[in-house]
C-alpha positions as CSV (number, residue, x, y, z in Angstrom):
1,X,108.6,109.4,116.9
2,X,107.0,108.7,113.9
3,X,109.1,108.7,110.8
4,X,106.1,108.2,108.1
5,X,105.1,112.0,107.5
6,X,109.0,112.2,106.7
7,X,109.0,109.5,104.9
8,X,106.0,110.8,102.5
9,X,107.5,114.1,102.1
10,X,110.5,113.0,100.7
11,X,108.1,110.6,98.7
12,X,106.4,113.3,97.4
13,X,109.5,115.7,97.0
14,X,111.0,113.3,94.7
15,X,107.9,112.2,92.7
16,X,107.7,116.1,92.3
17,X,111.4,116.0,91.3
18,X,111.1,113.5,88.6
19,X,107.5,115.2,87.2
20,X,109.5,118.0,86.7
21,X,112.6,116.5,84.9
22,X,110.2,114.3,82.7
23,X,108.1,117.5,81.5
24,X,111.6,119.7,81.1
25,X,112.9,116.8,78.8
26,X,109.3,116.0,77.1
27,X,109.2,119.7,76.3
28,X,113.0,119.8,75.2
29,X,112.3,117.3,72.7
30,X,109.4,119.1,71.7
31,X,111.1,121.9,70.9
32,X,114.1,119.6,69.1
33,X,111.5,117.6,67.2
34,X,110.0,121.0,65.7
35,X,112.8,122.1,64.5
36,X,114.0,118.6,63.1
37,X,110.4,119.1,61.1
38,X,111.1,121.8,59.0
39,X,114.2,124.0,59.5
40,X,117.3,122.9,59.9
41,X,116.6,119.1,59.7
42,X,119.7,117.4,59.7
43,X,118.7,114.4,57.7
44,X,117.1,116.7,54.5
45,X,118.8,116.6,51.5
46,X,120.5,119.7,50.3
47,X,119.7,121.8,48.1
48,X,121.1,121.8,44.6
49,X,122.2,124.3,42.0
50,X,119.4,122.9,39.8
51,X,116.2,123.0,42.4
52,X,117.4,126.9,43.0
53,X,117.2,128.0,39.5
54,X,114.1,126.2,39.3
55,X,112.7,128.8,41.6
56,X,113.1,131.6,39.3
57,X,111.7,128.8,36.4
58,X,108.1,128.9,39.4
59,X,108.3,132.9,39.4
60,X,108.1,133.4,36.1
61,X,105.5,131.0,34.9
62,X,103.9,132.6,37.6
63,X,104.5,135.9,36.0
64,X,102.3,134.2,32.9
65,X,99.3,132.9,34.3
66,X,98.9,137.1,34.9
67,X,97.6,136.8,38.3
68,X,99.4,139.0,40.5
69,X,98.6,136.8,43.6
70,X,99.8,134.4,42.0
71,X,102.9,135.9,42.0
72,X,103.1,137.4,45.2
73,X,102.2,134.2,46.7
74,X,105.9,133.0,45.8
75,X,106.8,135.8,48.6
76,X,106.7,135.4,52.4
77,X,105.1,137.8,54.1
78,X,107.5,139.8,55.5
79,X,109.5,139.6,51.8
80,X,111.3,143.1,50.3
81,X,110.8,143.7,46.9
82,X,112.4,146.2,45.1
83,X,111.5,146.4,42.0
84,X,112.6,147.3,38.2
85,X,110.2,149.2,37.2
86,X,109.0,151.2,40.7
87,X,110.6,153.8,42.8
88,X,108.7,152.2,45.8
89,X,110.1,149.4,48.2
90,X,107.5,147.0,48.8
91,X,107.4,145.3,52.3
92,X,104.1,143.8,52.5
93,X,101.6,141.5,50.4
94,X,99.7,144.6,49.8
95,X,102.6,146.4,48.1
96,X,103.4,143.3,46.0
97,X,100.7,142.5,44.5
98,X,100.5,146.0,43.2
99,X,103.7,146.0,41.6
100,X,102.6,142.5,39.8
101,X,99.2,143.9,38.6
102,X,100.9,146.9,36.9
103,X,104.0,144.7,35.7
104,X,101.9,141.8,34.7
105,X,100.3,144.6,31.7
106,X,103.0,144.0,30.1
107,X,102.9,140.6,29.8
108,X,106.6,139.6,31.2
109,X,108.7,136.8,30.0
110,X,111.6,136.5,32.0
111,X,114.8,134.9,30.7
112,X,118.0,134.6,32.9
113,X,121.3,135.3,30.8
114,X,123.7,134.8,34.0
115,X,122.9,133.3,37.5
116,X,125.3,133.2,40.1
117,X,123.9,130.4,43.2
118,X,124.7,131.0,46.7
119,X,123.7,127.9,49.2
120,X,124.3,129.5,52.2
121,X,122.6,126.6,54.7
122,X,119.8,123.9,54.1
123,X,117.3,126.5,54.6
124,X,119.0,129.5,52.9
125,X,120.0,130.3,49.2
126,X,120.1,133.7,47.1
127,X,120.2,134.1,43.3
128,X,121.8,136.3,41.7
129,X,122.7,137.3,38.3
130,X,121.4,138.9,34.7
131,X,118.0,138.6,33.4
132,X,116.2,140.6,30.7
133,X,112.4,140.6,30.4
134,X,110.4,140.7,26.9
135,X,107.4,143.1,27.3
136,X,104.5,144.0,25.1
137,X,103.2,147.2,25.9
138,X,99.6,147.2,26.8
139,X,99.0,150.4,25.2
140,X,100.3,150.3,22.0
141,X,101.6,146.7,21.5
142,X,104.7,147.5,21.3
143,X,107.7,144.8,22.1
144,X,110.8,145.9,24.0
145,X,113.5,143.9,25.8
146,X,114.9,145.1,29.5
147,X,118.1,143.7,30.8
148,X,118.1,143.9,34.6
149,X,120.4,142.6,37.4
150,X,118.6,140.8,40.1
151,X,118.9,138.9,43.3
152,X,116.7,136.8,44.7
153,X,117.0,135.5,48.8
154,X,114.8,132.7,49.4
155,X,114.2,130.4,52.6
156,X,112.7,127.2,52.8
157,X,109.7,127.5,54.8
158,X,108.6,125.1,57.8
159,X,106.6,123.3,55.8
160,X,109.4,122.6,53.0
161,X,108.2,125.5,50.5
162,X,111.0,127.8,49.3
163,X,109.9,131.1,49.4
164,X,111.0,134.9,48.4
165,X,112.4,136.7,51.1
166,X,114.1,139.5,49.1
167,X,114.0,140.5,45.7
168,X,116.2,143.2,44.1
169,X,115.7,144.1,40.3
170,X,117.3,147.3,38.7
171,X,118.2,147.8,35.2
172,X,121.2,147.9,33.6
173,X,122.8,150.7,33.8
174,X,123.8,152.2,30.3
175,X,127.5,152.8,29.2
Protein backbone atom coordinates (compact mmCIF):
# COMPACT_ATOMS: atom_id res chain seq x y z
CA UNK A 1 0.00 0.00 0.00
CA UNK A 2 1.26 3.19 -0.83
CA UNK A 3 1.22 5.82 1.87
CA UNK A 4 2.38 8.96 -0.36
CA UNK A 5 -1.26 10.14 -1.75
CA UNK A 6 -1.93 10.24 2.22
CA UNK A 7 0.93 11.69 2.92
CA UNK A 8 0.32 14.68 0.32
CA UNK A 9 -3.17 15.18 1.47
CA UNK A 10 -2.34 15.86 4.83
CA UNK A 11 0.55 18.02 3.26
CA UNK A 12 -1.85 19.86 1.48
CA UNK A 13 -4.53 19.95 4.36
CA UNK A 14 -2.21 21.63 6.58
CA UNK A 15 -0.50 24.00 4.10
CA UNK A 16 -4.28 24.95 3.54
CA UNK A 17 -4.63 25.19 7.33
CA UNK A 18 -1.86 27.56 7.84
CA UNK A 19 -2.90 29.85 4.53
CA UNK A 20 -5.98 30.24 6.15
CA UNK A 21 -4.69 31.19 9.69
CA UNK A 22 -2.07 33.57 8.13
CA UNK A 23 -4.79 35.51 5.93
CA UNK A 24 -7.40 35.52 9.20
CA UNK A 25 -4.53 37.17 11.29
CA UNK A 26 -3.16 39.38 8.25
CA UNK A 27 -6.71 40.64 7.80
CA UNK A 28 -7.24 41.02 11.74
CA UNK A 29 -4.43 43.29 11.90
CA UNK A 30 -5.70 44.99 9.04
CA UNK A 31 -8.63 45.73 10.56
CA UNK A 32 -6.62 46.70 14.14
CA UNK A 33 -4.09 48.76 12.25
CA UNK A 34 -7.13 50.90 10.68
CA UNK A 35 -8.50 51.73 13.52
CA UNK A 36 -5.15 52.42 15.40
CA UNK A 37 -4.88 55.09 12.24
CA UNK A 38 -7.47 57.30 13.06
CA UNK A 39 -10.13 56.47 15.74
CA UNK A 40 -9.57 55.39 18.73
CA UNK A 41 -5.69 55.32 18.60
CA UNK A 42 -4.37 54.52 21.80
CA UNK A 43 -1.14 56.26 21.61
CA UNK A 44 -2.89 59.94 20.48
CA UNK A 45 -2.77 62.55 22.71
CA UNK A 46 -5.98 63.71 24.22
CA UNK A 47 -7.77 66.33 23.67
CA UNK A 48 -7.63 69.39 25.79
CA UNK A 49 -10.01 72.06 27.10
CA UNK A 50 -8.10 74.56 25.00
CA UNK A 51 -7.99 72.63 21.30
CA UNK A 52 -12.03 72.32 21.88
CA UNK A 53 -12.79 75.83 22.30
CA UNK A 54 -10.53 76.42 19.61
CA UNK A 55 -13.14 74.75 17.39
CA UNK A 56 -15.68 77.31 17.92
CA UNK A 57 -12.50 80.03 17.57
CA UNK A 58 -12.33 77.84 13.38
CA UNK A 59 -16.39 78.25 13.15
CA UNK A 60 -16.50 81.57 13.52
CA UNK A 61 -13.66 82.98 11.54
CA UNK A 62 -15.23 80.81 9.26
CA UNK A 63 -18.48 82.62 9.80
CA UNK A 64 -16.18 85.88 8.53
CA UNK A 65 -14.68 84.94 5.43
CA UNK A 66 -18.80 84.93 4.44
CA UNK A 67 -18.62 81.84 2.46
CA UNK A 68 -21.17 79.67 3.50
CA UNK A 69 -19.20 76.48 2.35
CA UNK A 70 -16.84 77.52 4.10
CA UNK A 71 -18.76 77.12 6.98
CA UNK A 72 -20.54 74.11 6.31
CA UNK A 73 -17.40 72.46 5.54
CA UNK A 74 -16.61 72.53 9.46
CA UNK A 75 -19.77 69.88 9.41
CA UNK A 76 -19.68 66.16 8.56
CA UNK A 77 -22.02 65.10 6.40
CA UNK A 78 -24.44 63.47 8.13
CA UNK A 79 -24.20 66.70 10.88
CA UNK A 80 -27.81 68.17 12.56
CA UNK A 81 -27.96 71.67 12.72
CA UNK A 82 -30.52 73.45 14.29
CA UNK A 83 -30.35 76.63 14.04
CA UNK A 84 -31.03 80.17 15.86
CA UNK A 85 -32.49 81.85 13.50
CA UNK A 86 -34.64 78.90 11.31
CA UNK A 87 -37.55 76.85 12.20
CA UNK A 88 -35.98 74.12 9.87
CA UNK A 89 -33.69 71.21 11.06
CA UNK A 90 -31.00 70.89 8.74
CA UNK A 91 -29.54 67.27 8.10
CA UNK A 92 -27.70 67.52 5.03
CA UNK A 93 -24.80 69.82 3.29
CA UNK A 94 -27.57 71.13 1.22
CA UNK A 95 -29.64 72.39 4.13
CA UNK A 96 -26.46 73.94 5.74
CA UNK A 97 -25.14 75.90 3.50
CA UNK A 98 -28.55 77.53 3.21
CA UNK A 99 -28.79 78.46 6.64
CA UNK A 100 -25.07 80.09 6.35
CA UNK A 101 -25.90 82.04 3.08
CA UNK A 102 -28.87 83.71 4.79
CA UNK A 103 -27.07 84.06 8.34
CA UNK A 104 -23.79 85.12 6.88
CA UNK A 105 -26.10 88.61 5.57
CA UNK A 106 -25.77 89.59 8.59
CA UNK A 107 -22.36 89.50 8.98
CA UNK A 108 -22.00 87.34 12.34
CA UNK A 109 -19.42 87.77 15.02
CA UNK A 110 -19.72 85.21 17.43
CA UNK A 111 -18.49 85.72 20.99
CA UNK A 112 -18.78 82.91 23.68
CA UNK A 113 -19.76 84.35 27.24
CA UNK A 114 -19.91 80.72 29.00
CA UNK A 115 -18.66 77.34 27.67
CA UNK A 116 -19.05 74.24 29.39
CA UNK A 117 -16.38 71.23 27.75
CA UNK A 118 -17.39 67.73 27.76
CA UNK A 119 -14.37 65.15 26.61
CA UNK A 120 -16.37 62.27 26.40
CA UNK A 121 -13.48 59.86 24.53
CA UNK A 122 -10.34 60.70 22.30
CA UNK A 123 -12.67 60.95 19.48
CA UNK A 124 -15.66 62.63 21.08
CA UNK A 125 -16.24 66.09 22.75
CA UNK A 126 -19.43 68.58 22.88
CA UNK A 127 -19.50 72.24 23.75
CA UNK A 128 -21.76 73.73 25.38
CA UNK A 129 -22.56 77.04 26.84
CA UNK A 130 -23.72 80.95 26.14
CA UNK A 131 -22.81 82.82 23.09
CA UNK A 132 -24.30 86.01 21.72
CA UNK A 133 -23.74 87.12 18.05
CA UNK A 134 -23.21 90.86 16.86
CA UNK A 135 -25.22 91.41 13.57
CA UNK A 136 -25.54 94.20 11.06
CA UNK A 137 -28.60 94.03 9.27
CA UNK A 138 -28.11 93.88 5.60
CA UNK A 139 -31.02 95.85 4.92
CA UNK A 140 -30.87 98.80 6.88
CA UNK A 141 -27.41 98.59 8.68
CA UNK A 142 -28.70 98.25 11.67
CA UNK A 143 -26.46 96.53 14.72
CA UNK A 144 -28.15 94.27 17.21
CA UNK A 145 -26.75 91.74 19.72
CA UNK A 146 -28.45 88.04 20.12
CA UNK A 147 -27.62 85.95 23.15
CA UNK A 148 -28.13 82.28 22.34
CA UNK A 149 -27.46 78.93 24.12
CA UNK A 150 -25.69 76.44 22.05
CA UNK A 151 -24.07 73.10 21.91
CA UNK A 152 -21.82 71.90 19.72
CA UNK A 153 -20.93 67.74 19.28
CA UNK A 154 -17.93 67.22 17.35
CA UNK A 155 -15.82 63.93 16.42
CA UNK A 156 -12.50 63.72 15.24
CA UNK A 157 -12.55 62.40 11.88
CA UNK A 158 -10.26 59.34 10.47
CA UNK A 159 -8.09 61.55 9.22
CA UNK A 160 -7.47 63.64 12.56
CA UNK A 161 -10.04 66.61 11.63
CA UNK A 162 -12.56 67.51 14.28
CA UNK A 163 -15.64 67.98 12.78
CA UNK A 164 -19.53 69.18 13.63
CA UNK A 165 -21.68 66.46 14.24
CA UNK A 166 -24.54 68.40 15.93
CA UNK A 167 -25.18 71.89 16.46
CA UNK A 168 -28.00 73.26 18.60
CA UNK A 169 -28.52 77.17 18.77
CA UNK A 170 -31.77 78.80 20.23
CA UNK A 171 -32.02 82.13 21.88
CA UNK A 172 -32.40 83.11 25.04
CA UNK A 173 -35.45 82.92 26.28
CA UNK A 174 -36.74 86.29 27.74
CA UNK A 175 -37.80 86.71 31.49
Amino acid sequence: MNRRPVRRRIAVAATATAVLAAGTFALGAGVAGADSQGRGDKYAKPVTKAQVLGLFDRWNAALQTGDPKKVADLYAKDAVLLPTVSNQVRTDRAGIVDYFEHFLQNKPVGTKVESVVDILDRDTVIDTGVYEFALTDHGTGEKSTVKARYTYAYEKQPNGRWLIVNHHSSKMPQG
